[in-house]
PDB file of the backbone (N, CA, C, O) and the ligand in Angstrom, with CONECT records:
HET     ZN  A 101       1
ATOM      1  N   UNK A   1     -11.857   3.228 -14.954  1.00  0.00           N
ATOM      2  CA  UNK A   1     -10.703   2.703 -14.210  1.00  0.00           C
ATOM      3  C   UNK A   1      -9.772   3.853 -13.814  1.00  0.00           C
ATOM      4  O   UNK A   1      -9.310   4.638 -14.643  1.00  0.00           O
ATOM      5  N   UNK A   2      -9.478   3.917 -12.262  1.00  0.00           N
ATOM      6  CA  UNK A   2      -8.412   4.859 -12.123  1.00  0.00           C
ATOM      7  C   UNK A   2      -7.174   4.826 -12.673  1.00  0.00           C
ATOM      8  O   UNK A   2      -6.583   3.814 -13.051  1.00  0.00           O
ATOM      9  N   UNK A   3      -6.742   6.076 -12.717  1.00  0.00           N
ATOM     10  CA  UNK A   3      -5.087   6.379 -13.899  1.00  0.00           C
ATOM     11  C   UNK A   3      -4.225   6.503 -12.384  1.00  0.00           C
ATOM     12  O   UNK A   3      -2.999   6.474 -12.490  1.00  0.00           O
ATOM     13  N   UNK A   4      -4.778   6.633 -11.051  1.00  0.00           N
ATOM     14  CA  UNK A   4      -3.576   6.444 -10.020  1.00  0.00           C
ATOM     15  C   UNK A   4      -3.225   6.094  -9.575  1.00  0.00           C
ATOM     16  O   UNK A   4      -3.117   5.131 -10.335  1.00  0.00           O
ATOM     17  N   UNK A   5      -2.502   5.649  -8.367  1.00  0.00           N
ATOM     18  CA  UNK A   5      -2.642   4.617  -7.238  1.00  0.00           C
ATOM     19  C   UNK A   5      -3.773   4.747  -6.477  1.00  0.00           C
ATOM     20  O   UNK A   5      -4.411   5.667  -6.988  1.00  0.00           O
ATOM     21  N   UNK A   6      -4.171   4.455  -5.834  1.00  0.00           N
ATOM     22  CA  UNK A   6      -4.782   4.586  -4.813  1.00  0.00           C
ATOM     23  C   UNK A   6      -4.432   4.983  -3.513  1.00  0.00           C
ATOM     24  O   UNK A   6      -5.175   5.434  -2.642  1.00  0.00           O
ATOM     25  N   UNK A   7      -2.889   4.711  -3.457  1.00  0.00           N
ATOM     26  CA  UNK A   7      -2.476   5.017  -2.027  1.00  0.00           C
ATOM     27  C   UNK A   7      -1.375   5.899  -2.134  1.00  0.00           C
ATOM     28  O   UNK A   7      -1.270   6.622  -1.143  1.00  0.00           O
ATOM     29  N   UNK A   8      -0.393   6.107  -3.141  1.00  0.00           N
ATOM     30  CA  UNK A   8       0.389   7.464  -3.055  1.00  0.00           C
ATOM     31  C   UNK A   8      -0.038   8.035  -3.931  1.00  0.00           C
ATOM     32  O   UNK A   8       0.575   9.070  -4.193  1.00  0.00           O
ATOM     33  N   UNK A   9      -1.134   7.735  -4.734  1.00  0.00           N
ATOM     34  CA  UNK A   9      -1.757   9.066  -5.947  1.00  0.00           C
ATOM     35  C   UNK A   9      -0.810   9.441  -7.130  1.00  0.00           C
ATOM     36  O   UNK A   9      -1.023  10.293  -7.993  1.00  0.00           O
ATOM     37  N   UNK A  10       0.472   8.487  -6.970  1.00  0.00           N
ATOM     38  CA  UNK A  10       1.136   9.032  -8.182  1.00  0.00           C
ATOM     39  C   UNK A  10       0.478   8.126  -9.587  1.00  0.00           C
ATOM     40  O   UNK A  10       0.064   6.987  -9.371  1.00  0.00           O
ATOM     41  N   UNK A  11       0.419   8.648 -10.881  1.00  0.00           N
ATOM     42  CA  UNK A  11      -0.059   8.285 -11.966  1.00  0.00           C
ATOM     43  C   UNK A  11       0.668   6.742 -12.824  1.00  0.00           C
ATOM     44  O   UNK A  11       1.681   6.685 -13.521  1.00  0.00           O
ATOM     45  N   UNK A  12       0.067   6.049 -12.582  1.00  0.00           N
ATOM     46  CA  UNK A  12       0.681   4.932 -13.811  1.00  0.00           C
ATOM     47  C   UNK A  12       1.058   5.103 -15.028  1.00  0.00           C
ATOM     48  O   UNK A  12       0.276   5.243 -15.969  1.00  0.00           O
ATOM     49  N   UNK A  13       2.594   5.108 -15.131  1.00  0.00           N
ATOM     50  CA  UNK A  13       3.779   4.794 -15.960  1.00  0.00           C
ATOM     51  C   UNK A  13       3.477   3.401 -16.753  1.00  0.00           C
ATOM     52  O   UNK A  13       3.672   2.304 -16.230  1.00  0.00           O
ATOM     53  N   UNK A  14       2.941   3.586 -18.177  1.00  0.00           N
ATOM     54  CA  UNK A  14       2.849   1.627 -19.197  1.00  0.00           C
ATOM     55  C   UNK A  14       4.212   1.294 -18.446  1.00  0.00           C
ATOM     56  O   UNK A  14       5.088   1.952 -17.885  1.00  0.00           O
ATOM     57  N   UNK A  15       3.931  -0.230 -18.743  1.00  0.00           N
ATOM     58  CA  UNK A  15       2.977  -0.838 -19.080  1.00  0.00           C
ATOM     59  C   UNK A  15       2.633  -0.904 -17.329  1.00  0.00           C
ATOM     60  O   UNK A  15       2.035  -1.961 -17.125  1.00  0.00           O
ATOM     61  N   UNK A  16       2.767  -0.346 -16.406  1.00  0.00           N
ATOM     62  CA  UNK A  16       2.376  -0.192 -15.360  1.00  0.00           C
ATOM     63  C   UNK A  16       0.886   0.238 -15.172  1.00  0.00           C
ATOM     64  O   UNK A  16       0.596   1.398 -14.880  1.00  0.00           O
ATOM     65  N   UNK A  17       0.031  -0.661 -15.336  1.00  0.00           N
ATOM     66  CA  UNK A  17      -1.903  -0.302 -14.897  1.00  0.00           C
ATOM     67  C   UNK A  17      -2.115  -0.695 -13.783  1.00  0.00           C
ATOM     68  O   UNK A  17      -3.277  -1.033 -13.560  1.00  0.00           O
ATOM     69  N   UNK A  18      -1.343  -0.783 -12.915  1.00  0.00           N
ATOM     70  CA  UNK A  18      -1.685  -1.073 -11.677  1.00  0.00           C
ATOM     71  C   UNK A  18      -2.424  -2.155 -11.049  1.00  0.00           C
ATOM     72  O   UNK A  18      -3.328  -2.798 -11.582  1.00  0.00           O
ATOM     73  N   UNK A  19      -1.803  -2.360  -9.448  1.00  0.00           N
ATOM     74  CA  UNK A  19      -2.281  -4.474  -9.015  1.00  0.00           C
ATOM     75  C   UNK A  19      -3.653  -4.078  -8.172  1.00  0.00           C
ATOM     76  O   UNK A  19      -4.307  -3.050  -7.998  1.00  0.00           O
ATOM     77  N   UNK A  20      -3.722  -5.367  -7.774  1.00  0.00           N
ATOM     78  CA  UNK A  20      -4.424  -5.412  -6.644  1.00  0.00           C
ATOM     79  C   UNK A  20      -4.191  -4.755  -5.452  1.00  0.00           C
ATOM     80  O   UNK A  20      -3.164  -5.103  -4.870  1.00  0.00           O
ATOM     81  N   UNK A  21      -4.866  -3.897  -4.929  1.00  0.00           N
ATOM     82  CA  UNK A  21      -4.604  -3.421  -3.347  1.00  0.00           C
ATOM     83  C   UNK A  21      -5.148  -4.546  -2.490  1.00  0.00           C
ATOM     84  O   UNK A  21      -4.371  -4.685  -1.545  1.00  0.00           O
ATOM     85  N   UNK A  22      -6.042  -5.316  -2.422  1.00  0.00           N
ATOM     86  CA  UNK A  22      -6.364  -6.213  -1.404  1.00  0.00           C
ATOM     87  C   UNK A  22      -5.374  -6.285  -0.814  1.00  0.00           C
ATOM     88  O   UNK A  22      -4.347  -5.703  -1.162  1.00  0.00           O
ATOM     89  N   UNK A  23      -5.466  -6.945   0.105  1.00  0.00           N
ATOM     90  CA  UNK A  23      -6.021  -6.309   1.313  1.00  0.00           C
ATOM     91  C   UNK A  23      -6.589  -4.964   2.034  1.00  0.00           C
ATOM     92  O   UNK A  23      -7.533  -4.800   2.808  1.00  0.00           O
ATOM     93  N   UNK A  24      -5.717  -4.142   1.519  1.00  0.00           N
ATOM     94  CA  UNK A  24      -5.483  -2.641   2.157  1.00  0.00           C
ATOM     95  C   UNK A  24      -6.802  -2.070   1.716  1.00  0.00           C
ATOM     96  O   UNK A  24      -7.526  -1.594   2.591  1.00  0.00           O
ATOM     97  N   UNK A  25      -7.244  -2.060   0.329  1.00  0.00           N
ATOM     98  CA  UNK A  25      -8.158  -1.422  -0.080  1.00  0.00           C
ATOM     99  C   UNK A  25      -9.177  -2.502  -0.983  1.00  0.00           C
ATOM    100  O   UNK A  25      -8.742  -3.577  -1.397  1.00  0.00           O
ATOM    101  N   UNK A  26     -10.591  -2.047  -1.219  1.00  0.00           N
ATOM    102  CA  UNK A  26     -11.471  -3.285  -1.988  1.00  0.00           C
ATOM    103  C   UNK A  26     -11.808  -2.339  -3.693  1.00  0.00           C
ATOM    104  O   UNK A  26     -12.349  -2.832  -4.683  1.00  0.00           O
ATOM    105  N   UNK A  27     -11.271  -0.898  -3.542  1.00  0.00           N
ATOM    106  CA  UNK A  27     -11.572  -0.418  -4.873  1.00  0.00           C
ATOM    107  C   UNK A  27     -10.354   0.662  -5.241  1.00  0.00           C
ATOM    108  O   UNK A  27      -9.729   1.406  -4.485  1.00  0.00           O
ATOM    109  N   UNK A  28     -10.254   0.482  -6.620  1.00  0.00           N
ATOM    110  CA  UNK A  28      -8.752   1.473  -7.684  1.00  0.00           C
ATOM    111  C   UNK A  28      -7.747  -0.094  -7.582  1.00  0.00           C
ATOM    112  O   UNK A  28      -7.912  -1.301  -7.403  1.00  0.00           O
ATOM    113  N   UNK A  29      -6.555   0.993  -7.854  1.00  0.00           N
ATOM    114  CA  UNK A  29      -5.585   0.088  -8.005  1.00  0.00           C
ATOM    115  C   UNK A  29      -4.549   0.852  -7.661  1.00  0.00           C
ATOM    116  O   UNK A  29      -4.474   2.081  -7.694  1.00  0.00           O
ATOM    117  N   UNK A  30      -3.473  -0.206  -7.214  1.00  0.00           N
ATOM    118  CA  UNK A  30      -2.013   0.284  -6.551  1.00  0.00           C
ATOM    119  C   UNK A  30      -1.448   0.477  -7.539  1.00  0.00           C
ATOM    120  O   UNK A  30      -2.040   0.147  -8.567  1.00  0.00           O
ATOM    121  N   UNK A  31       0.059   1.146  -7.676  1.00  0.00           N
ATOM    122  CA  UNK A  31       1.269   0.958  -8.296  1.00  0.00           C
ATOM    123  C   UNK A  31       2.168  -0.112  -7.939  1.00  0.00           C
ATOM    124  O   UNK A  31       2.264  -0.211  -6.716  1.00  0.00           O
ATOM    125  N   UNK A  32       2.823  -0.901  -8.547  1.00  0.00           N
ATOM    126  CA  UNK A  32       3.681  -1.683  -8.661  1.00  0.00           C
ATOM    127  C   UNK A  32       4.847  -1.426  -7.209  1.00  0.00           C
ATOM    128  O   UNK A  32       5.087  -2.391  -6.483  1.00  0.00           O
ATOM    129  N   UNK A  33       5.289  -0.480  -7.015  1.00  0.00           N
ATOM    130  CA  UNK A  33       5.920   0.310  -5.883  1.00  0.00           C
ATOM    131  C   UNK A  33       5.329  -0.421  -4.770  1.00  0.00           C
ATOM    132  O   UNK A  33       5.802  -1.471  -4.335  1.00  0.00           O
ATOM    133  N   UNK A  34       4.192   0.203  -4.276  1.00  0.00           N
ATOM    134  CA  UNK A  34       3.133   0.327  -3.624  1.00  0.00           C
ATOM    135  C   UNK A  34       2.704  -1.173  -3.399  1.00  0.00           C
ATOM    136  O   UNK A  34       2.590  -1.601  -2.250  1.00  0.00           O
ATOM    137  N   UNK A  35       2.492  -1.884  -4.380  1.00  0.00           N
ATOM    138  CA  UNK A  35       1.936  -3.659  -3.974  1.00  0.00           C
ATOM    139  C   UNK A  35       3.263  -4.455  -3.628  1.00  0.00           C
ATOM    140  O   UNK A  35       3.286  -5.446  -2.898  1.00  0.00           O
ATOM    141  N   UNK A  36       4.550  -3.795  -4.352  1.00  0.00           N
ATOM    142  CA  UNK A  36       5.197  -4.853  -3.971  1.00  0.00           C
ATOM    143  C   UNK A  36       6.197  -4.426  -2.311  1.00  0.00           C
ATOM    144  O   UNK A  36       6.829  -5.259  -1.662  1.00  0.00           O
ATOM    145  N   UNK A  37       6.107  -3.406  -2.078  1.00  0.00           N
ATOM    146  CA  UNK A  37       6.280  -3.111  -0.709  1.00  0.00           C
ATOM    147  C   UNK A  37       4.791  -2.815   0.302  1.00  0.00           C
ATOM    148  O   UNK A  37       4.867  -3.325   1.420  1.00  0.00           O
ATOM    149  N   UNK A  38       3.906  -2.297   0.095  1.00  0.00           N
ATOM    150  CA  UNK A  38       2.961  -1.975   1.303  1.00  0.00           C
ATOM    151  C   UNK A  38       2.311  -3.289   0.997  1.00  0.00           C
ATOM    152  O   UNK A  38       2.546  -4.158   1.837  1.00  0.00           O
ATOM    153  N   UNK A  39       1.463  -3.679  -0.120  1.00  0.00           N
ATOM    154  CA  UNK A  39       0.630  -5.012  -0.205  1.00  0.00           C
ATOM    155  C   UNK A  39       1.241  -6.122   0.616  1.00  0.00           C
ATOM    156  O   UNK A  39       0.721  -6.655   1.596  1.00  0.00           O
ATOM    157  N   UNK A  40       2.690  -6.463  -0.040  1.00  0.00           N
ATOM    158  CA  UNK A  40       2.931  -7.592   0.104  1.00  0.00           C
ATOM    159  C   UNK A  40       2.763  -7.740   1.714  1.00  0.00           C
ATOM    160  O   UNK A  40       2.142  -8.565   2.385  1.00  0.00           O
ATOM    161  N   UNK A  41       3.603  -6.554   2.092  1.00  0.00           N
ATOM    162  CA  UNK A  41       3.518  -6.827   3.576  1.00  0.00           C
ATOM    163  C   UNK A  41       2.268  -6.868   4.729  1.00  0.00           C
ATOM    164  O   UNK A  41       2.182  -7.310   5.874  1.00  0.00           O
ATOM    165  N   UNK A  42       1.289  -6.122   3.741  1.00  0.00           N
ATOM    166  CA  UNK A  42       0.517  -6.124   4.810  1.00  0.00           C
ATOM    167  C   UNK A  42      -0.121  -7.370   4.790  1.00  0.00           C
ATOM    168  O   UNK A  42      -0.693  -7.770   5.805  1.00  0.00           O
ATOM    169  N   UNK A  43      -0.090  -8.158   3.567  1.00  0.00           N
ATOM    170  CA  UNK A  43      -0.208  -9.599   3.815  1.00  0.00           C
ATOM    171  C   UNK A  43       0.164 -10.310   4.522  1.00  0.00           C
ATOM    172  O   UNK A  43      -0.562 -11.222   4.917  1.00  0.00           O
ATOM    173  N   UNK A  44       1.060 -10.205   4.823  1.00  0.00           N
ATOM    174  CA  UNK A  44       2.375 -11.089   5.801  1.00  0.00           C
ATOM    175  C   UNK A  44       1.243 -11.068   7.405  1.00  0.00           C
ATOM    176  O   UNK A  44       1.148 -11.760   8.418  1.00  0.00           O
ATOM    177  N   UNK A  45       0.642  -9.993   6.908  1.00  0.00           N
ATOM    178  CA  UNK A  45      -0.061  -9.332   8.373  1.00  0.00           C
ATOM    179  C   UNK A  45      -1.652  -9.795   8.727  1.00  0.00           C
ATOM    180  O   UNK A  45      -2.598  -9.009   8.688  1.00  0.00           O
ATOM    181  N   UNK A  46      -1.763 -11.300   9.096  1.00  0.00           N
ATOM    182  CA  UNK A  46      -3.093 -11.947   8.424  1.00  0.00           C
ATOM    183  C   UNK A  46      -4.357 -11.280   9.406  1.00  0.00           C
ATOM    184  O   UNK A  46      -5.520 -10.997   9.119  1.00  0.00           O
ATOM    185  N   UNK A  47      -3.601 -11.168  10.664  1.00  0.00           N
ATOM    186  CA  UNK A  47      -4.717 -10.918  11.700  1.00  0.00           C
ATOM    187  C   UNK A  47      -5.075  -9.375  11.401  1.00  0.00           C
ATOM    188  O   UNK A  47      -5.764  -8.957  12.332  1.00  0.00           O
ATOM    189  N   UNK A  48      -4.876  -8.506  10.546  1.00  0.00           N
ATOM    190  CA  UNK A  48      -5.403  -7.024  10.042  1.00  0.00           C
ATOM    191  C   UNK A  48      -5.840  -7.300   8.880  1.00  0.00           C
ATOM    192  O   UNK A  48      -6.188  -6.274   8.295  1.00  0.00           O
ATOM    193  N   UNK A  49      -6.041  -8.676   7.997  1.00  0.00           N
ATOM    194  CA  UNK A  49      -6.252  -8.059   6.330  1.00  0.00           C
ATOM    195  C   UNK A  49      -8.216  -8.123   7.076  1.00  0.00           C
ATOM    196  O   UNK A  49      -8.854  -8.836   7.850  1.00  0.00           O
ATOM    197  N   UNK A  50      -8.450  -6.948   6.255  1.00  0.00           N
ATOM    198  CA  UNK A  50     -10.322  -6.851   6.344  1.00  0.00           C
ATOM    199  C   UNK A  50     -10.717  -6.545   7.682  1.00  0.00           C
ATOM    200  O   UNK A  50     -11.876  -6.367   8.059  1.00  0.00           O
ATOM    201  N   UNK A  51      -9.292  -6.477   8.633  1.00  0.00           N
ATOM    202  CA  UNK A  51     -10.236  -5.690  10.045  1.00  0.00           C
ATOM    203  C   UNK A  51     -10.443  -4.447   9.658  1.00  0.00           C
ATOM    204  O   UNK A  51     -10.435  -3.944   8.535  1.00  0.00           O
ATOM    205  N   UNK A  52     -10.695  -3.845  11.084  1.00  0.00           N
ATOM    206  CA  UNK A  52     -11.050  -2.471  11.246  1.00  0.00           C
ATOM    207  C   UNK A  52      -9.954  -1.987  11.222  1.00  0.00           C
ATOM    208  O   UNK A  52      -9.907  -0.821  10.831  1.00  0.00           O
ATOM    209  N   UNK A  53      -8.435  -2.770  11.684  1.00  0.00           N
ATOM    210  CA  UNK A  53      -7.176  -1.614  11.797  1.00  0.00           C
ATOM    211  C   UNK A  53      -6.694  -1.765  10.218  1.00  0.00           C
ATOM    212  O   UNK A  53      -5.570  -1.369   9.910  1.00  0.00           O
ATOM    213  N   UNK A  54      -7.588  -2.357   9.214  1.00  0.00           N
ATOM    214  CA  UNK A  54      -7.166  -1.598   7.405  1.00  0.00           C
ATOM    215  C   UNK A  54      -6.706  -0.014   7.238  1.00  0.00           C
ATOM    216  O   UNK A  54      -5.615   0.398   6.844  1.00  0.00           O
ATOM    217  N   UNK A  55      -8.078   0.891   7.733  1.00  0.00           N
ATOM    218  CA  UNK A  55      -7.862   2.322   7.114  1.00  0.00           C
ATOM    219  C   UNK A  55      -6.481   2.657   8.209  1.00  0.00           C
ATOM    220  O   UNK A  55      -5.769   3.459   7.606  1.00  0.00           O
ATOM    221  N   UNK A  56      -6.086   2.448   9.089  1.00  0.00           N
ATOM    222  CA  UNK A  56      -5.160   2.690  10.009  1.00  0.00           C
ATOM    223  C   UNK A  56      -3.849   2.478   9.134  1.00  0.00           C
ATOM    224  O   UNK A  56      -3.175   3.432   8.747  1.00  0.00           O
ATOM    225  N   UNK A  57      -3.509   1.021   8.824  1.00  0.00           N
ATOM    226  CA  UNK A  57      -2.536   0.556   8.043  1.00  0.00           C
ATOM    227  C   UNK A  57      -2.657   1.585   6.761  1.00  0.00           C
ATOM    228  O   UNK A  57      -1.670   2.278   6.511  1.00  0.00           O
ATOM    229  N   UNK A  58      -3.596   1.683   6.107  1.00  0.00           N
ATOM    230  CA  UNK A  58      -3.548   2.744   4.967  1.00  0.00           C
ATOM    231  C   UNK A  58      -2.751   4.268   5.393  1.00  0.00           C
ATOM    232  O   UNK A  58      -1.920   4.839   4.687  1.00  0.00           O
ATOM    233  N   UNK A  59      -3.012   4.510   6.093  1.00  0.00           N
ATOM    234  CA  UNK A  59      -2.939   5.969   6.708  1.00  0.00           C
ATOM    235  C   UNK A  59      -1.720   5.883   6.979  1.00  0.00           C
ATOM    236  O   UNK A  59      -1.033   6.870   6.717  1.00  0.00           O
ATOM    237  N   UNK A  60      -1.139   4.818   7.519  1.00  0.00           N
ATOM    238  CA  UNK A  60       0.279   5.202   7.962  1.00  0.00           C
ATOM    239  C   UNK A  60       1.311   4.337   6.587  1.00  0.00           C
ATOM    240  O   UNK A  60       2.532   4.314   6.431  1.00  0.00           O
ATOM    241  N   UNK A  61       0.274   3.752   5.830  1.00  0.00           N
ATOM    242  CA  UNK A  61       1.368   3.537   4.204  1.00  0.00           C
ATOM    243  C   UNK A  61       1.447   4.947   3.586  1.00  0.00           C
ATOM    244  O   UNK A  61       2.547   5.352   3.210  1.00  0.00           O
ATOM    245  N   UNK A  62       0.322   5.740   3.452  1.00  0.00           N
ATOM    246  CA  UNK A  62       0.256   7.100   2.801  1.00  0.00           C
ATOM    247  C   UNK A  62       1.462   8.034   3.666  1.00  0.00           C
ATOM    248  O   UNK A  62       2.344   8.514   2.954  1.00  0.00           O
ATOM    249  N   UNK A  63       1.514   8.230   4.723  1.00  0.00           N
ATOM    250  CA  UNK A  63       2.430   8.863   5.086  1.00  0.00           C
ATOM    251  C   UNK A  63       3.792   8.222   5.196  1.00  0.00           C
ATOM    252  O   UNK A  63       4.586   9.059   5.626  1.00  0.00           O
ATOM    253  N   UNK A  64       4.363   7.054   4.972  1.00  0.00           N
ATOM    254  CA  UNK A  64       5.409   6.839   4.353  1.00  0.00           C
ATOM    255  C   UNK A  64       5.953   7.437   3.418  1.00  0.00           C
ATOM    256  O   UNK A  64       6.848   8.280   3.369  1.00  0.00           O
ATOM    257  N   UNK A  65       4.901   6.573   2.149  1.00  0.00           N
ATOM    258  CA  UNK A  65       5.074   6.725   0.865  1.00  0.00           C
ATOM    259  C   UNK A  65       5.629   8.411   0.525  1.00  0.00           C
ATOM    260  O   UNK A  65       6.717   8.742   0.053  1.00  0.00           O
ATOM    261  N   UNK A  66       4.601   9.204   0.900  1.00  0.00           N
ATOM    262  CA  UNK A  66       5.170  10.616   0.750  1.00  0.00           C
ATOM    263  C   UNK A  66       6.269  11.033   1.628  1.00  0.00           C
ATOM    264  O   UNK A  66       6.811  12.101   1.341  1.00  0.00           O
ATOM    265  N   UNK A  67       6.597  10.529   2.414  1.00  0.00           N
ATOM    266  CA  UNK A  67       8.177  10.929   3.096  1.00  0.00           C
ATOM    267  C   UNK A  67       8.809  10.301   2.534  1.00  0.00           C
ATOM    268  O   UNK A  67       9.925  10.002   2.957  1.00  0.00           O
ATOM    269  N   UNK A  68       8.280   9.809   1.225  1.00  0.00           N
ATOM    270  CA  UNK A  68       9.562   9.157   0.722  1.00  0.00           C
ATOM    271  C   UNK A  68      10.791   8.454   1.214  1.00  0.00           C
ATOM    272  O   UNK A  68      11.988   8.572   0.952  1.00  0.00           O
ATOM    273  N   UNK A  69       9.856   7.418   2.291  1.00  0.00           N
ATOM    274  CA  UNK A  69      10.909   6.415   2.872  1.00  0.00           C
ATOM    275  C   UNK A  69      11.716   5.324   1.776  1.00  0.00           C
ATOM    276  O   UNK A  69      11.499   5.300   0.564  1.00  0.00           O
ATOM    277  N   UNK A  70      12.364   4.733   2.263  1.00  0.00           N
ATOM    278  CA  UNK A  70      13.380   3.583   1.545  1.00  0.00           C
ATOM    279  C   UNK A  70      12.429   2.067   1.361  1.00  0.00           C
ATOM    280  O   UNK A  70      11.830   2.090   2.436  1.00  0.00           O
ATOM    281  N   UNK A  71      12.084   1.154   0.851  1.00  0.00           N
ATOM    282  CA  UNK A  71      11.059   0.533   0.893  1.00  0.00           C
ATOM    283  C   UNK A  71      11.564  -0.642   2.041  1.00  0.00           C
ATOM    284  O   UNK A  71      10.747  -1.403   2.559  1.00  0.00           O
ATOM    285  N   UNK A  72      12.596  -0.667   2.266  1.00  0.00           N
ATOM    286  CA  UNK A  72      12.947  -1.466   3.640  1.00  0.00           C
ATOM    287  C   UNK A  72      12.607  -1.132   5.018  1.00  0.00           C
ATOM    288  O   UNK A  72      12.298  -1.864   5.958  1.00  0.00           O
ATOM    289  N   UNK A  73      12.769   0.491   4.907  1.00  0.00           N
ATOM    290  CA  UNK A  73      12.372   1.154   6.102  1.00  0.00           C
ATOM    291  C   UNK A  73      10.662   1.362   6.183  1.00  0.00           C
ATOM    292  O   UNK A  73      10.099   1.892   7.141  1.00  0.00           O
ATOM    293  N   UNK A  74       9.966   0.825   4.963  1.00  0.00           N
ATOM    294  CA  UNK A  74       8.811   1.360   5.140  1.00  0.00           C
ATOM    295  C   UNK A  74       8.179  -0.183   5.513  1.00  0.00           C
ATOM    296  O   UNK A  74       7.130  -0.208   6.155  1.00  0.00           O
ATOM    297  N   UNK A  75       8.736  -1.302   5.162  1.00  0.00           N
ATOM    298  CA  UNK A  75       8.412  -2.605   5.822  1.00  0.00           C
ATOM    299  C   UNK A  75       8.571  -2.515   7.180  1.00  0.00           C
ATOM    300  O   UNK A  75       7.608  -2.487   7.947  1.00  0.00           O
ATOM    301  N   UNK A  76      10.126  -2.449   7.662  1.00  0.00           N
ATOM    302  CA  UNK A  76       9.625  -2.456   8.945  1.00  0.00           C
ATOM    303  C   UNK A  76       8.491  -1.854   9.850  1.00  0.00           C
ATOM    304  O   UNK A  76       7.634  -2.357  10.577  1.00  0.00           O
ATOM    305  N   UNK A  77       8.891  -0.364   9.453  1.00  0.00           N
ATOM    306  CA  UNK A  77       7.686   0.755  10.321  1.00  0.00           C
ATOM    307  C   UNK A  77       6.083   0.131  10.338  1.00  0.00           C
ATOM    308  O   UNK A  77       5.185   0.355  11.148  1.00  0.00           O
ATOM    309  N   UNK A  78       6.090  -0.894   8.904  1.00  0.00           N
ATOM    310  CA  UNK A  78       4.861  -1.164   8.832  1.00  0.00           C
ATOM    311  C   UNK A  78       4.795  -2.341   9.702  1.00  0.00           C
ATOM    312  O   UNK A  78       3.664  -2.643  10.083  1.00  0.00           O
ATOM    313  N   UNK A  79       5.907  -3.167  10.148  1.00  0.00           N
ATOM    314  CA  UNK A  79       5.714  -3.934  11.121  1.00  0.00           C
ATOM    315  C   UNK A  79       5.727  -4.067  12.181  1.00  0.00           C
ATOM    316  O   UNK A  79       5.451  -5.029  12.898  1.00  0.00           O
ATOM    317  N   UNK A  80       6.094  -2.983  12.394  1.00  0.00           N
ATOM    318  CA  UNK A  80       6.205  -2.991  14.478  1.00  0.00           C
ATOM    319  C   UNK A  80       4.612  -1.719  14.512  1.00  0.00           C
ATOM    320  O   UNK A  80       4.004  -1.595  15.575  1.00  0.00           O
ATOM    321  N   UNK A  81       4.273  -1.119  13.565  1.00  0.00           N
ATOM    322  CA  UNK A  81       3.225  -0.445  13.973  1.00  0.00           C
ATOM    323  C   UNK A  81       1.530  -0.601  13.968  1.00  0.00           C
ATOM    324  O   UNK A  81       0.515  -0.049  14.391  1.00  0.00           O
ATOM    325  N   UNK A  82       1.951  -1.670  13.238  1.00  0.00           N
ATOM    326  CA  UNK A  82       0.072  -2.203  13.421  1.00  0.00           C
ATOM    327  C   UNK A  82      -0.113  -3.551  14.297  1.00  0.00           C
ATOM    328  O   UNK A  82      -1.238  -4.008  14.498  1.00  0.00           O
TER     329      UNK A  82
HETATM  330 ZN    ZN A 101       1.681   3.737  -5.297  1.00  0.00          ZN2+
END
């Protein structure tokens, strides 16, 4: 079992073992951070969960996450851009 996220690579903090990525991803696990801002939303987002624009949505959660956006600002961006 991975010790990271999957999508910003930072290491799980107990009792933090990390959620589900589904949608975004089908293997590891997210951080708590990470599911409850990028997951949730990309849920919200039905017509992308399991398309082809997934690794897209990934790519532009990873470069959030490391600019260390605000998790409000990283909802929106994630909504007007996929
Ligand atoms: Zn994360």
């Amino acid at each position: 079992m991975s010790e990271k996220c999957c999508f910003c690579e930072k290491p799980f903090v107990k009792p933090d073992f990390g959620c589900n990525p589904y949608p975004l991803a089908d293997a590891g696990r997210c951080c708590n951070f990470c599911d409850s801002v990028l997951v949730n939303t990309a849920r919200l987002l039905p017509q992308f969960v399991g398309s082809s624009q997934s690794p897209k949505i990934v790519g532009l959660m990873k470069s959030m996450v490391w600019a260390h956006k605000e998790a409000e600002k990283m909802k929106k961006e994630l909504m007007q851009n996929v």
